[in-house]
C-alpha positions, 0 to 999 in steps of 0.5 A: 732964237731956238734952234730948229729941232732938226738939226739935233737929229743930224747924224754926227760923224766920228771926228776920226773920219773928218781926218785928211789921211783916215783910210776906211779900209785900214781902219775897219780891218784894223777894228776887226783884227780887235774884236775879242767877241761875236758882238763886237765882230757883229757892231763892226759889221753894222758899220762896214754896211753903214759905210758902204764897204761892201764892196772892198772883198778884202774887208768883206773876206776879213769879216767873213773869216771871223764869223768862222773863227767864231763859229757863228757860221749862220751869220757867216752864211747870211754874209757869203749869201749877200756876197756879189763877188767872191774869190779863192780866199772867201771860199776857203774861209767858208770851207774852213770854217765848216771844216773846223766847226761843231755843228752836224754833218747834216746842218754842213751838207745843207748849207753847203748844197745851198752855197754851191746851188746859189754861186751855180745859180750865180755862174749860169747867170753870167755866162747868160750876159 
């Protein structure tokens, strides 16, 4: 009897993740601390988000750093705009990474009005609750 063609859609697994002791965290850190190049960062990135590691800030900053260091800081904005907690370490990779950057003094203080205007926003929120 053939097999039903749904079973060859199902999302198969990497055989690492099936391991007893595979740590996700350490793993996706240990992928980025590898990555020689903005589209490799960026196919690690889809991954964290298939994995749902958003949550993990010492991940999210790691990623973050290397957009910065990469200088792809609209990619490093689009991930700090998308950020539901943020500590001391993500705002130093932000500044620093602006800081070092190529881009116009106008482009920075634009992008920064919005970051600062989005965590105030953020801040006058919580304050509310």
């Amino acid at each position: 009897m053939a097999k039903s063609s749904a079973n060859n859609h199902q999302p198969q697994t990497k055989p690492y993740i099936q391991e007893p002791n595979f740590n996700p965290i350490r793993h996706f850190i240990d992928t980025l601390l590898k990555c020689n190049n903005l589209e490799q960062i960026r196919q690690v990135h889809a991954h964290i988000t298939i994995y749902g590691l958003y949550h993990n800030l010492i991940v999210v900053n790691k990623l973050l750093y290397l957009y910065t260091y990469s200088k792809s800081l609209k990619d490093a904005h689009a991930l700090f705009g998308v950020m539901k907690e943020r500590d001391a370490v993500t705002w130093t990779v932000m500044i620093g990474g602006f800081a070092k950057s190529c881009l116009t003094m106008r482009y920075e203080s634009l992008i920064l009005q919005d970051i600062v205007s989005s965590s105030n926003r953020s801040l006058q929120l919580s304050q509310k609750e």
